[in-house]
C-alpha positions, 0 to 999 in steps of 0.5 A: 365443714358440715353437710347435713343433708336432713332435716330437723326435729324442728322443720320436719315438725313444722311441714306436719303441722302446716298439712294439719292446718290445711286438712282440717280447713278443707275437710267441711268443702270434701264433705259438702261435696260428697254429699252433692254427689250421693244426692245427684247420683240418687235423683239421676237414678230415680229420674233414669227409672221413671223414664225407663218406666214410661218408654217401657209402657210405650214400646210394649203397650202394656202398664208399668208400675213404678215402685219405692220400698225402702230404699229399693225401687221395683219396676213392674210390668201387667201380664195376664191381669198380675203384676211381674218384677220386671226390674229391682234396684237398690240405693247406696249411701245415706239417701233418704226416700220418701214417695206418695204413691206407686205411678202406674203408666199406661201405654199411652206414656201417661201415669195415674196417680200423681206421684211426689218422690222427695230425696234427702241426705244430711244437706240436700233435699230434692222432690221429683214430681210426676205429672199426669201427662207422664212428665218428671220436674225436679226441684231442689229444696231449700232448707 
């Protein structure tokens, strides 16, 4: 009598298969999913900063602006009648951003101008509007 204690060609060549089959059916849900995540990451971000912005006008009484240039983002603050960087970030990943104009606000929380900031990846578009009255509504695009 035999003991074999292996496997053979023919099994181990099966069970390599069967992974194959089941990664490539959840390769489209793993990448679905990591966009989601890049996308929400970016809209958190760019919320966090504009509230960031509006507390900072408040507590120190003086005008922030709030500014996207190229996928970097810049908070600056008024001192003697110029403009300071007062905090500089940039966006990771494949995030595209568009925005129609840098908010000022003032140190009584509301901005001027109104401000449209639209975020997309290869799946997800979001707008994150600014209101006069310094309030942040997200929405998520349908395409």
């Amino acid at each position: 009598m035999k003991n074999n204690r292996g496997l053979t060609v023919l099994e181990l060549l099966s069970a390599v298969t069967i992974g194959m089959i089941i990664l490539t059916s959840s390769f489209p849900v793993i990448s679905s999913f990591l966009s989601r995540i890049e996308i929400s990451t970016a809209v958190s971000s760019l919320t966090s900063h504009l509230s960031e912005a509006r507390y900072l006008s408040l507590s120190e009484s003086r005008k922030v602006r709030f500014r996207i240039i190229n996928r970097s983002g810049r908070l600056d603050i008024i001192n003697n009648h110029k403009w300071i960087n007062y905090k500089s970030w940039e966006m990771k990943g494949k995030i595209n951003i568009t925005c129609n104009s840098s908010p000022v606000f003032n140190p009584k929380g509301s901005a001027s101008p109104m401000c449209t900031i639209k975020v997309s990846n290869k799946m997800y578009s979001y707008k994150i509007t600014l209101s006069f009255a310094g309030r942040i509504k997200v929405k998520k695009m349908i395409y």
